[in-house]
N, C-alpha and C positions, 0 to 999 in steps of 0.2 A: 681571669684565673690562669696562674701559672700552668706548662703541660705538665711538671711533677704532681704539683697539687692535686689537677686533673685525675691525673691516671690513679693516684692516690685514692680516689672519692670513687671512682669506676671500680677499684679492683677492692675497697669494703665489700660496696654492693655487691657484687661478682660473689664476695665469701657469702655474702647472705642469702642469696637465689643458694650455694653453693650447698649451704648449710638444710634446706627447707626439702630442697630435692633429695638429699639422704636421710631424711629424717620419713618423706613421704615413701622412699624405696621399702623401706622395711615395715613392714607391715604386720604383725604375727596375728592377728584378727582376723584380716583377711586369707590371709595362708590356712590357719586352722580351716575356716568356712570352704576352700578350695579341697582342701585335704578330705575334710569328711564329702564334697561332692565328688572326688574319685571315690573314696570306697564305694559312696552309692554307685557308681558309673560301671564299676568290676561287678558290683549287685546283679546288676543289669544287663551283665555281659556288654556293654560298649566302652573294651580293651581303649582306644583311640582316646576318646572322652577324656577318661580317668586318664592314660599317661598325659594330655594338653594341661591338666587341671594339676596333676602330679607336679610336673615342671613348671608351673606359674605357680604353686606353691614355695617350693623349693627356693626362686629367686628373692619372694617376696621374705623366707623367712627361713634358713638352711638348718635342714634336720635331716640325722641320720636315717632315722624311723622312712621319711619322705621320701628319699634317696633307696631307702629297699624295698616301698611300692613302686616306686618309678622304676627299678628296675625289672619288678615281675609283671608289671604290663609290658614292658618292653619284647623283654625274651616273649611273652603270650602273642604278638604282635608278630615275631620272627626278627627282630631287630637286637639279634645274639649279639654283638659286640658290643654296642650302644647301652645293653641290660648288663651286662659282664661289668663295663667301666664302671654305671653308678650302684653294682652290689662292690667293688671297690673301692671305690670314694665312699662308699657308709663304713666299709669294713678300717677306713682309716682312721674314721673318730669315733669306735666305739672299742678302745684300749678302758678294757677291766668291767665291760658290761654284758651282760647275759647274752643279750643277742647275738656276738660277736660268733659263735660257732656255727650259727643258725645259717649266718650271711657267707662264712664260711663253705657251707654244704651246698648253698647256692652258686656260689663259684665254684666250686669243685663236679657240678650238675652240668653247670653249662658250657666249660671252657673244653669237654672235647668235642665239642659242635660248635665251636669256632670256624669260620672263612679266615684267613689268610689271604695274604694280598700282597707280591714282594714286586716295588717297580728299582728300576734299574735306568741309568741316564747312561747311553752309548759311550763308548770310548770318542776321544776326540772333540766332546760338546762344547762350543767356544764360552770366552768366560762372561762369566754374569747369565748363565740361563739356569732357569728357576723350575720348580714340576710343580704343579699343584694339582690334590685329588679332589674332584668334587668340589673345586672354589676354593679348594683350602689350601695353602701354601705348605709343601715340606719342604724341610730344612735337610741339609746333605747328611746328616745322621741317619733320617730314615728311610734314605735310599740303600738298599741294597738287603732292606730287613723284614722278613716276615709278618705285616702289621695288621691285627684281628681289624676286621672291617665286617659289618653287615649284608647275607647274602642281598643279590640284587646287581643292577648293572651302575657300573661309575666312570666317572668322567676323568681322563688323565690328558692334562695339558702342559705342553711344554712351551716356553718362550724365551727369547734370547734376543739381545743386541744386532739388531739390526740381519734379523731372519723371522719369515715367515711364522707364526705360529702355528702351533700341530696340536689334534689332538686325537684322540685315541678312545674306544670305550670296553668295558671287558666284564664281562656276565660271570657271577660266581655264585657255585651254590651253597648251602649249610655243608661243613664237613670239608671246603673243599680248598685246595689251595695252591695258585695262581701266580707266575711268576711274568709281568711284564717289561719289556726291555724299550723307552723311548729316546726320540731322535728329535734335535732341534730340526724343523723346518728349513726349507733352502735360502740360501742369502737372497737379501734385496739388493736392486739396481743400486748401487753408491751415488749420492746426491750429494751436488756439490753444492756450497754456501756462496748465493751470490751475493750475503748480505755483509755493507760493508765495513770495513776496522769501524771499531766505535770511537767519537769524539772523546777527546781526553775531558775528564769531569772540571764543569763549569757551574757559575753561580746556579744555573738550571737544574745541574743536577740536585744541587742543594736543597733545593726549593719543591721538587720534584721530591726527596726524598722525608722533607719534613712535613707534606700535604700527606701522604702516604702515610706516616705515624700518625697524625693526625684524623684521619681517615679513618684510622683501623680503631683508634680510640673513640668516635664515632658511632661508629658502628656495634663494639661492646656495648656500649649506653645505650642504642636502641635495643639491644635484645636482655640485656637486662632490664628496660622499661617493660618490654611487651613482658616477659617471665614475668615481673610483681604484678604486673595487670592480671593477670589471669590470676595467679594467687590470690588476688582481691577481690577478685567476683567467685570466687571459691570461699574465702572466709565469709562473702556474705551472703550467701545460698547457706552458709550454717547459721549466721545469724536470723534469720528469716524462719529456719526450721527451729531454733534454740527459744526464740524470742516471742512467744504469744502474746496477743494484748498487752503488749510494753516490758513483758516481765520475763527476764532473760535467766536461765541457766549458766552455772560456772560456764560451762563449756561454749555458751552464744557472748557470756563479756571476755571471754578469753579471745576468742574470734573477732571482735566486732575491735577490741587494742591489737590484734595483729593487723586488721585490715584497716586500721589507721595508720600504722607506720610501715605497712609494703605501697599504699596509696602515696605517701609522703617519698617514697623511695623512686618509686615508678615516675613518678612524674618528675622529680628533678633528675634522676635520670635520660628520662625522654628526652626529655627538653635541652640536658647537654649534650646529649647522643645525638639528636638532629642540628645542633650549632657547628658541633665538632665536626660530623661529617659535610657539611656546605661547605664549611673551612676546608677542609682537606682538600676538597674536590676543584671549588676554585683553585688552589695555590699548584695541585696537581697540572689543570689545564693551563694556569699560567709560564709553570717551567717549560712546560711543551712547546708554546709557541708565545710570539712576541704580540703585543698590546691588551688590553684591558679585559679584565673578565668579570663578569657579575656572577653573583651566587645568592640565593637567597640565604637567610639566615632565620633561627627559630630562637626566642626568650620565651620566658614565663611572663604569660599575658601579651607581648611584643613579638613582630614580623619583620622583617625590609627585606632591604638587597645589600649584600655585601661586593664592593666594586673593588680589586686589586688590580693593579698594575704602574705602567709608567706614561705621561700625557703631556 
């Protein structure tokens, strides 16, 4: 098989897995069933619970209504900014619906118990260094700006080209608001490269460079095989539940023809995902260095050794 061909027949499959994983993402069944176990979970007073169950709702199936419990566990919690943002994000899809003033007074409740949080990068910081709060990357817009953040202590790091990294932690309460000013870390020793000009490109690189595509197309084929595998033992754990004494439900023949042709998928995938990557990897090692390389190889039904070089 040609490589077009190839990459062709890989990146179907790819839209297939591509297709089954968004279709599995949204869920509004299970969202609902999450939904009603946070109101129980506020029933019960466990604030925590209900917002876990709140936001794994929300992913699995986004609704404004979810977005303004998950905000009032939030603020119940003390996690004012974080409850502020998603009575926001409800208050922006609900243009012409009752609720909207309701989410309204809710934001107007909570934003003067707002923390504030304003960092600042020293004058002089050499170029390419980066801040990030708590893991998270800011961008040079939000440096120098007052930004509501959740009382509690957080992490401010700084990093930069070839300096030290730094970081910094700063305690803030409800109410309260915090101006920090950071500093790239001091330079490192300057390391010289002892490594040498590169040979100018040779048939090696050639071959070097076409084991490599090779390789990586390989490699898609194996994870696209394992993904329909597991799809397939999924369609047939419904079958199995669908299908009693022989006699199957829409929904177990509907499963039992999907996990005919993710099985059919999976495995000519596999099977050219592990040929492709052997290929790769010999022709990889052979541009590297001179004389003969073996590799195994995988078919449908069929094994050997694949032998490249010069004799």
């Amino acid at each position: 098989m040609r490589l077009g061909s190839a990459i062709g027949a890989l990146a179907g499959a790819l839209l297939l897995v591509a297709g089954e994983q968004a279709a599995l993402a949204r869920d509004p069944a299970a969202a609902e069933a999450l939904f009603r176990a946070g109101r129980a979970a506020i029933a019960r007073g466990d604030w925590a619970s209900a917002c876990d169950q709140f936001a794994e709702s929300q992913r699995l199936d986004p609704a404004p209504g979810t977005l303004i419990n998950l905000g009032d566990c939030k603020v119940h919690l003390g996690l004012l900014a974080s409850g502020w943002a998603s009575y926001h994000e409800a208050a922006d899809n609900l243009a012409g619906d009752a609720r909207l003033d309701m989410v309204k007074r809710k934001m107007s409740a909570v934003e003067p118990r707002l923390s504030r949080l304003t960092i600042v990068l020293a004058p002089g910081a050499p170029a390419g260094a980066t801040v990030a709060r708590d893991g998270e990357p800011l961008g040079p817009a939000s440096l120098g700006v007052a930004l509501p953040i959740d009382p509690g202590t957080h992490a401010v790091a700084v990093t930069a080209p070839g300096r030290a990294p730094r970081e910094t932690t700063v305690e803030i309460g409800e109410r309260e608001a915090k101006s920090v000013r950071v500093m790239a870390g001091e330079a490192l020793p300057e390391l010289r490269s002892q490594v040498p000009p590169s040979p100018a490109p040779g048939p090696s690189s050639a071959l070097l460079g076409t084991g490599a595509a090779i390789g990586v197309l390989g490699v898609a084929g194996l994870v696209v095989g394992a993904a329909t595998g597991v799809m397939t033992l999924q369609r047939k754990s419904v079958v199995q539940a669908q299908c009693p004494d022989q006699a199957c439900s829409p929904q177990g023949l509907q499963a039992a023809a999907d996990g005919r042709t993710l099985s059919v998928v999976s495995t000519a995938t596999f099977v050219a995902g592990a040929a492709a990557l052997g290929a790769g990897v010999a022709m990889m090692v052979l541009g590297s260095r001179s004389g003969p390389v073996v590799a195994p190889t995988l078919g449908q039904g069929s094994a050997g050794l694949l032998v490249i070089g010069t004799f």
